[in-house]
N, C-alpha and C positions, 0 to 999 in steps of 0.2 A: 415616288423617289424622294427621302428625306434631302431635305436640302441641307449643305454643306457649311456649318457652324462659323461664321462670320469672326475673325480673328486677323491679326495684324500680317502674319504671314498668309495666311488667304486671299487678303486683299493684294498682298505683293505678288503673288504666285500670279491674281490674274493681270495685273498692268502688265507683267513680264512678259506676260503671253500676248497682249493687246499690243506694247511697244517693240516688241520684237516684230509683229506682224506687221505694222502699221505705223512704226516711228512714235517717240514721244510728241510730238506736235502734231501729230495724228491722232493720237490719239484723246477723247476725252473722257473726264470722268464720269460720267453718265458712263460711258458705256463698259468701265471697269464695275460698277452699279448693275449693270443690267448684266452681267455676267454671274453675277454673286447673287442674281433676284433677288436685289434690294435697292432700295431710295439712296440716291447719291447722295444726303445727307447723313445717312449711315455709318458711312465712310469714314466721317471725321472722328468716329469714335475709336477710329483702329489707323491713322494717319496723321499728318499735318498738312500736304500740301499733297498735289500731281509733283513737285520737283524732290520733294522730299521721299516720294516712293522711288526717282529717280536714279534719285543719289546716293542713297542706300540699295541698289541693283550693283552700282556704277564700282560702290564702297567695297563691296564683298567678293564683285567679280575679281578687281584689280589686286587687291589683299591676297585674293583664293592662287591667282597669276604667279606672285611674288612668292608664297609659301610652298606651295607646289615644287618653281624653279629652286629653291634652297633647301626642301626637303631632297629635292632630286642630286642637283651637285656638291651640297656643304660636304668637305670629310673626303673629297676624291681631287685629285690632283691631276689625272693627265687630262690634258685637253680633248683629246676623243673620248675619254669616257664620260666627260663633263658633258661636251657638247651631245653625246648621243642619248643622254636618260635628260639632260634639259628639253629636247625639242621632242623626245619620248611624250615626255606630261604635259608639254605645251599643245601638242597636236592632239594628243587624248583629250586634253579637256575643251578644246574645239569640237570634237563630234559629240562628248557625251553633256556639253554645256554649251547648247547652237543657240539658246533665246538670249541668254546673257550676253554672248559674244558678237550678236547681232546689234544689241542694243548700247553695250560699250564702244564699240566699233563707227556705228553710225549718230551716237547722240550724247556723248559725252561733252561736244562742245557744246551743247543746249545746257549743262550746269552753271547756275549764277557762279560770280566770282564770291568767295576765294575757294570755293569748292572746283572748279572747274581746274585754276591753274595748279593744285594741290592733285587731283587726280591724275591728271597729263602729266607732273610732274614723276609720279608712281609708274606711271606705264613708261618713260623714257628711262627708268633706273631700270626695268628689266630688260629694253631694247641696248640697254649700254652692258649689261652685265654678262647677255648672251653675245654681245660683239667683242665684249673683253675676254669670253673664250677665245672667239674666233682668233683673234690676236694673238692670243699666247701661243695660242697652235702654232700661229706662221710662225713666230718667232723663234719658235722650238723646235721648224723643220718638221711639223707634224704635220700643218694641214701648206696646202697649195694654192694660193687665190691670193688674188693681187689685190681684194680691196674689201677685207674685213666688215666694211661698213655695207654695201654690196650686197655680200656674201648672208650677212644679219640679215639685211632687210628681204632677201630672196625666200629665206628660211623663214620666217616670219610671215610673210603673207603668203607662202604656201600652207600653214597651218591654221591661218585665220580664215583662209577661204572655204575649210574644211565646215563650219557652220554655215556656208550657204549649201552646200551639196549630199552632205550626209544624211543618211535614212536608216535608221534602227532595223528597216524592211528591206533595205540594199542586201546587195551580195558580200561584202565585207564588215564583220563588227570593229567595233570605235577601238580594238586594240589591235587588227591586223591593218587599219590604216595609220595608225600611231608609228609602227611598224617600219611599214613603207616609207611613211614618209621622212623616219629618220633615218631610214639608207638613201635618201633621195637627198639629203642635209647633209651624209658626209661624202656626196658623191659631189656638192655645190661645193666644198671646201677643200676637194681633190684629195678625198680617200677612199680606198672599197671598204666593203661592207665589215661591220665591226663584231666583231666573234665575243660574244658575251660570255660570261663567265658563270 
């Protein structure tokens, strides 16, 4: 078995895999090293630091978050169609993106400052932007639910739950629970199911 050409993305691919499974303070470099059969000094040739392979996990997941949600709503206007293709691609990229979302999720506060309060600051601008649908909704008489902010964070950590429980091997693929779960989001926000076009 040829072994697998040591590269800056290689080495990322396996911490991902190590801090997903094992938390980043779990994890150490030796053992992203021994994954790659090679000497932990190797490493440095394709890295800077364990925090820096981090933060750059941390960078692309939250960026990927943001682009996603504004590829999905930019250019559409009603509140239920906004909110049903936003929590669409949020929920999708939870099943088919579980290591990233495990390791955003549980160890983002382990980023030194100013990287930490810069990242947390990226994830509250999509938790405000998906509740500033919610909002418009009520206010437009579209959606039903008394507490906007609630209603976000319901929707929200039903789809981030989806990286602890999802399997490529399950009974449903990562787009019939996409699915689901966004009739489950506008059933949180007091409407039936939304007839796509």
């Amino acid at each position: 078995m040829t072994r697998q050409a040591l590269t800056a993305e290689t080495v990322l691919d396996a911490a991902l895999t190590r801090f997903a499974a094992r938390g980043y303070h779990g994890t150490a470099l030796s053992e992203i090293a021994a994954a790659l059969d090679v000497r932990t000094p190797s490493l440095y040739n394709h890295m800077r630091s364990k925090h820096d392979l981090l933060l750059t996990i941390v960078e692309r997941t939250v960026h990927g978050v943001l682009d996603d949600f504004h590829a999905a709503v930019d250019g559409r206007t009603d509140p239920l169609e906004r909110l049903h293709h936003a929590v669409l691609v949020y929920a999708h990229r939870h099943a088919t993106h579980r290591r990233e979302a495990l390791v955003v999720n549980r160890d983002t506060s382990s980023l030194e400052e100013p990287h930490r309060t810069t990242m947390q600051d990226l994830r509250r601008e999509h938790e405000h932007a998906l509740r500033a649908i919610i909002t418009d909704g009520v206010r437009q008489g579209r959606f039903d639910v008394g507490s906007p902010a609630l209603a976000s964070f319901a929707i929200r950590e039903m789809c981030v739950s989806t990286a602890r429980w999802f399997s490529d091997d399950g009974p449903l693929t990562a787009e019939q629970v996409a699915r689901e779960y966004t009739e489950f989001a506008l059933t949180i926000v007091g409407v039936g199911r939304y007839a796509s076009s």
